[in-house]
LUMDREN-441053 format. One line per field, with one value per residue (C-alpha): residue number from 0; x, y, z. Coordinates in Angstrom, 1 decimal, always signed. Each point is the difference from the previous one (the first is absolute). Last residue first. Example, Ala and Ser with C-alpha at 12.3 -4.5 7.8 and 13.67 -1.06 7.14 Angstrom:
<vexpas>
pos	1,0
east	+13.7,-1.4
north	-1.1,-3.4
up	+7.1,+0.7
</vexpas>
This chain:
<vexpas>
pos	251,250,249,248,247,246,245,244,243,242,241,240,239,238,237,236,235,234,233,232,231,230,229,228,227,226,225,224,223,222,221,220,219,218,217,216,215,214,213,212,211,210,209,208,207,206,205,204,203,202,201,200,199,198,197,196,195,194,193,192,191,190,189,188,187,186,185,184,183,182,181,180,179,178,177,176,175,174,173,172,171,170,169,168,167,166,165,164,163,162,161,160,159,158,157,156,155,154,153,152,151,150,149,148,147,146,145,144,143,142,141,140,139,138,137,136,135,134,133,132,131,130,129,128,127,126,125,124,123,122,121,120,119,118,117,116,115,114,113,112,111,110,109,108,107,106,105,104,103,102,101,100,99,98,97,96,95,94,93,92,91,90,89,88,87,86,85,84,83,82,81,80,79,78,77,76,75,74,73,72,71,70,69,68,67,66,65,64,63,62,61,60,59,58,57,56,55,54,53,52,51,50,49,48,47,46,45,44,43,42,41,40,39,38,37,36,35,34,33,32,31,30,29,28,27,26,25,24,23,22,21,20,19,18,17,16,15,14,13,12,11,10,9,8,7,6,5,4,3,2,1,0
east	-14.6,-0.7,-2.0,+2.3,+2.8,-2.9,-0.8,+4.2,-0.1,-2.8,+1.7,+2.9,-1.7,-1.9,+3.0,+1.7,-2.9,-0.1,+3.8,+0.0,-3.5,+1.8,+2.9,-2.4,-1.7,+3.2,+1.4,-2.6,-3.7,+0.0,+2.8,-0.8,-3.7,+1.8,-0.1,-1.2,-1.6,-0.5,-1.8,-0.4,+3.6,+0.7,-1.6,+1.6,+3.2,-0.7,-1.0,+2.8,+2.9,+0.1,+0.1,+3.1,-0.4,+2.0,+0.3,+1.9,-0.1,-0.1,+2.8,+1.9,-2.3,+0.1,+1.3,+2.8,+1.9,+3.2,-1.8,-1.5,+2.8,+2.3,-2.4,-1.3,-1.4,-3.6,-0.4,+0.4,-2.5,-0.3,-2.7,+1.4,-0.9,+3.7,+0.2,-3.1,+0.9,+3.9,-1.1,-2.4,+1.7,+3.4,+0.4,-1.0,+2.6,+2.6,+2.9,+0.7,-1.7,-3.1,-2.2,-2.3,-1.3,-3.1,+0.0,-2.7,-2.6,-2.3,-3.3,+0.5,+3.3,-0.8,-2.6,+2.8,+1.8,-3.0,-1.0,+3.4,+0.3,-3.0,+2.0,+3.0,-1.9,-0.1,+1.2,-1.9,+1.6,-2.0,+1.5,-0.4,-3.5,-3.0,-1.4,-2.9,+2.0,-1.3,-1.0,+3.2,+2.2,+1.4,+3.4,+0.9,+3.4,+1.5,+3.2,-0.7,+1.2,+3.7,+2.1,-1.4,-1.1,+3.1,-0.3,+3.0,+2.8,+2.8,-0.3,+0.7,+3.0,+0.8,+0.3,+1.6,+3.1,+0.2,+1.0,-1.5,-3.3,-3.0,+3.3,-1.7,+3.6,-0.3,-2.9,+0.6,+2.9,-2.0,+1.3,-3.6,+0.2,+3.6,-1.5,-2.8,-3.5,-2.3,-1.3,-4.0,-1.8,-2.1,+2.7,+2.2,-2.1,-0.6,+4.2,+0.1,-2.4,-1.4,-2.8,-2.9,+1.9,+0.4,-4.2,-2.6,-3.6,-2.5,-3.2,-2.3,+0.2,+3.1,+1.1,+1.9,+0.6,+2.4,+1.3,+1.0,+1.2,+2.7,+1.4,+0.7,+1.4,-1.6,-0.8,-3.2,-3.2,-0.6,-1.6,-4.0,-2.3,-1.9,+1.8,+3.1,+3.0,+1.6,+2.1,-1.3,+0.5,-2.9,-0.1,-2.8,-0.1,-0.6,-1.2,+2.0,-2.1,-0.9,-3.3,+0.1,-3.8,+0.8,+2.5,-3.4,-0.5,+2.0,-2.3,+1.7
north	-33.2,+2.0,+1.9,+1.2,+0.6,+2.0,+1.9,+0.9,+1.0,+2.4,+1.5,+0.6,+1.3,+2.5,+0.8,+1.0,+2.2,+1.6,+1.0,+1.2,+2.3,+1.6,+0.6,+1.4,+2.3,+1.5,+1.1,+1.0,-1.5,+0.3,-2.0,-2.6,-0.4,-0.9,+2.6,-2.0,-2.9,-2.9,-1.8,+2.5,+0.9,-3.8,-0.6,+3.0,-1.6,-3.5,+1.6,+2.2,-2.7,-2.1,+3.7,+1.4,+2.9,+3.0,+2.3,+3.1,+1.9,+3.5,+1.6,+2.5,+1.7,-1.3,+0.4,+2.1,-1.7,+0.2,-1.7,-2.7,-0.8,-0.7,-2.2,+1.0,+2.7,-1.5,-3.3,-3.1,-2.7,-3.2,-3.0,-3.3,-1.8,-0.6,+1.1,+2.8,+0.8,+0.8,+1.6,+2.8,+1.9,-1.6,+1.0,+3.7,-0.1,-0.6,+1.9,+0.0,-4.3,-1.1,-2.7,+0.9,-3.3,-0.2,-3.4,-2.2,-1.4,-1.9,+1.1,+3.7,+0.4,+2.2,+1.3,+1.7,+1.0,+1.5,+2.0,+1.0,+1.2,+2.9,+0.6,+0.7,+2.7,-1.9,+0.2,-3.3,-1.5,-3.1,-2.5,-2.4,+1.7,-1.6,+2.1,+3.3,+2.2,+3.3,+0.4,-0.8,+1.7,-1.6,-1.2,-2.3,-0.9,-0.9,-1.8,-2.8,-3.3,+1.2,-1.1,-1.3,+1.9,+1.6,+0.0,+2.3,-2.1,+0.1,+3.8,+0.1,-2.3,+2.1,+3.3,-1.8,-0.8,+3.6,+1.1,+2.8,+0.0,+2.5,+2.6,+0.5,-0.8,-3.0,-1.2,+0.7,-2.2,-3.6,-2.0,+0.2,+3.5,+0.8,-2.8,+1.5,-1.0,-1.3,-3.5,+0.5,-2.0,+1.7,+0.7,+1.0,+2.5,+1.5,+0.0,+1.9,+3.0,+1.7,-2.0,+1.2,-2.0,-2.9,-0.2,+1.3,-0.2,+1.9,-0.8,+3.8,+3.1,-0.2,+0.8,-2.8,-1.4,+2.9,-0.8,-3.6,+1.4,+1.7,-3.4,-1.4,+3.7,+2.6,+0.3,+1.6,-1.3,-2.7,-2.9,+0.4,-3.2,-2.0,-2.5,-1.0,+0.2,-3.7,-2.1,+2.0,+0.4,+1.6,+2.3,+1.3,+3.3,+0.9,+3.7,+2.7,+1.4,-3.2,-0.3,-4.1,-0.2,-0.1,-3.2,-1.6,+0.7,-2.4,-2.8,-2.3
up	+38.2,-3.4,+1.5,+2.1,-2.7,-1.8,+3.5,-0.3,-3.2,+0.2,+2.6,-1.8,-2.7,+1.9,+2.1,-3.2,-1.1,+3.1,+0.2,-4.1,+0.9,+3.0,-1.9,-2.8,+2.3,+1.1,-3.1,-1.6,-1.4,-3.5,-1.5,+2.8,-1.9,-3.3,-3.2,-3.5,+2.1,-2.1,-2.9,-2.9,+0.3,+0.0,-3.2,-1.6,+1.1,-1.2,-3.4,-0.7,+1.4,-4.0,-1.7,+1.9,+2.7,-0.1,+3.0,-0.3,+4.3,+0.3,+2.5,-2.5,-2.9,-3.5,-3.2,+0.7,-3.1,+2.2,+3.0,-2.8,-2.2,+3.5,+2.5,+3.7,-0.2,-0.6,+1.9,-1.7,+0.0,-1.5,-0.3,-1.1,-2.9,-1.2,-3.2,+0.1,+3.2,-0.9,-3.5,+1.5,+3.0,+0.1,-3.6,+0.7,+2.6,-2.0,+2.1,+3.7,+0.2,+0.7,+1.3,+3.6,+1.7,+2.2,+0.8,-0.7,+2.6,-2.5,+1.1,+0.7,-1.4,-3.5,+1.9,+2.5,-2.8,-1.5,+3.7,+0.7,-3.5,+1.3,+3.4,-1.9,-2.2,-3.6,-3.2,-2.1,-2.5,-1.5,-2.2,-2.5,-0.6,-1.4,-2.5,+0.4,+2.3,+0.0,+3.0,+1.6,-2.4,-3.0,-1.8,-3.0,-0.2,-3.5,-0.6,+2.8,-1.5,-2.1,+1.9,+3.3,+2.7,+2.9,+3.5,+1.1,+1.9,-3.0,+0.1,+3.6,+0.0,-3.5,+2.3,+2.7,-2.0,-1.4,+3.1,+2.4,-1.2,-0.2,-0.7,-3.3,-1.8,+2.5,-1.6,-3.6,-0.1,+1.0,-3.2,-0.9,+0.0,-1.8,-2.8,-0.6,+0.7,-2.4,+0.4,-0.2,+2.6,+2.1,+2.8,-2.3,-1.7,+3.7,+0.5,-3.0,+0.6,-2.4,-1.3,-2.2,-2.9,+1.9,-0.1,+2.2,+0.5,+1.0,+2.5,+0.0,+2.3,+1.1,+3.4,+1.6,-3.5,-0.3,+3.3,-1.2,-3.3,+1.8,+1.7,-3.7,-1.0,-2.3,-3.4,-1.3,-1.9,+1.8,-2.2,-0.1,+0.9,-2.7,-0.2,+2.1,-1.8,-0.3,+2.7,+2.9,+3.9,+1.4,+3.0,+2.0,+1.8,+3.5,+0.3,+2.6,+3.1,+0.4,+1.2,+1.6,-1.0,-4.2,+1.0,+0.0,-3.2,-1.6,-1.3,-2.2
</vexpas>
């Protein structure tokens, strides 16, 4: 699949690709440091070759969760470690929360292989992209352009890294989360508030960069002001009307 189309967005920070494995993936290096799920999606940001990771690398429980490795303690997943955090105020709504996250099977994803943009040389499950607002506007807005879906935003105050790459690979629905907003990540000071975390599954890739090369990236009343685009929204609805009404006279 050709990706270089999200080349001409310019993000200031580079997608990566994601790849849920079964076996090591050959001929690419494992991670040589440990660090949390939604860690290794910054270190992917700016690596200069695709890695890969095993539950070794990991540090973070609720990320070896997610990929399916059963190994949180019974205090956590009886919801205790929340409220000690003060990210919950009973334990209750801790493992409410916990019980949400997207989780693989057992056992089926022990290995993730990672990449930057150009250096992705597989098919991604999914691509996370950290966009400006205006630059997600533009992919959600592809994402919608012949089939009219909603623009929905998945997540929960902890687990973000699981919202980000196991709900759209499970569901096939694009996500997005913006940066602030989720617990590991603020405290992690991974990234800086107001960006926008965009993953897109594998089976929404192709319509998207199809529709990317189709349409209008900025629209003509994003450039024209205020005024001029009420003008343009009047004139426009005339024009239909009348075109309406000489059909209806046709018709007769």
């Amino acid at each position: 699949m050709d990706l270089s189309i999200f080349n001409k967005f310019h993000f200031n920070i580079e997608p990566i690709g994601i790849k849920f494995e079964l076996l090591p993936p050959k001929g690419v290096k494992r991670m040589d440091k440990k660090l949390a799920l939604c860690e290794m999606f910054k270190e992917a940001q700016g690596a200069e070759q695709p890695f890969y990771t095993d539950f070794d690398n990991h540090t973070c429980g609720g990320g070896m969760v997610c990929l399916g490795k059963q190994t949180i303690s019974p205090q956590v997943a009886a919801g205790r470690l929340g409220p000690k955090m003060k990210i919950f105020g009973h334990p209750v709504a801790n493992c409410r929360t916990l019980k949400s996250l997207p989780e693989l099977a057992q056992g089926t994803a022990p290995y993730v292989l990672f990449a930057p943009l150009d250096k992705i040389d597989f098919e991604p499950d999914v691509l996370l992209l950290t966009a400006k607002p205006r630059q997600a506007e533009i992919i959600l807005r592809a994402n919608s352009y012949f089939t009219g879906a909603k623009w929905n935003s998945a997540t929960t105050g902890i687990g973000g890294c699981a919202w980000l790459v196991v709900y759209p690979y499970l569901t096939g629905k694009m996500n997005y989360i913006p940066t602030g907003f989720t617990f590991g990540m603020i405290a992690r000071e991974l990234w800086p508030e107001g960006l926008i975390l965009l993953s897109i599954p594998y089976d929404l890739l192709s319509p998207i960069i199809q529709n990317l090369q189709k349409m209008e990236w900025v629209l003509p009343a994003y450039q024209v002001g205020r005024e001029q685009w009420i003008s343009m929204f009047k004139e426009n609805q005339v024009e239909l009307a009348n075109e309406t009404n000489n059909t209806n006279l046709n018709a007769k």
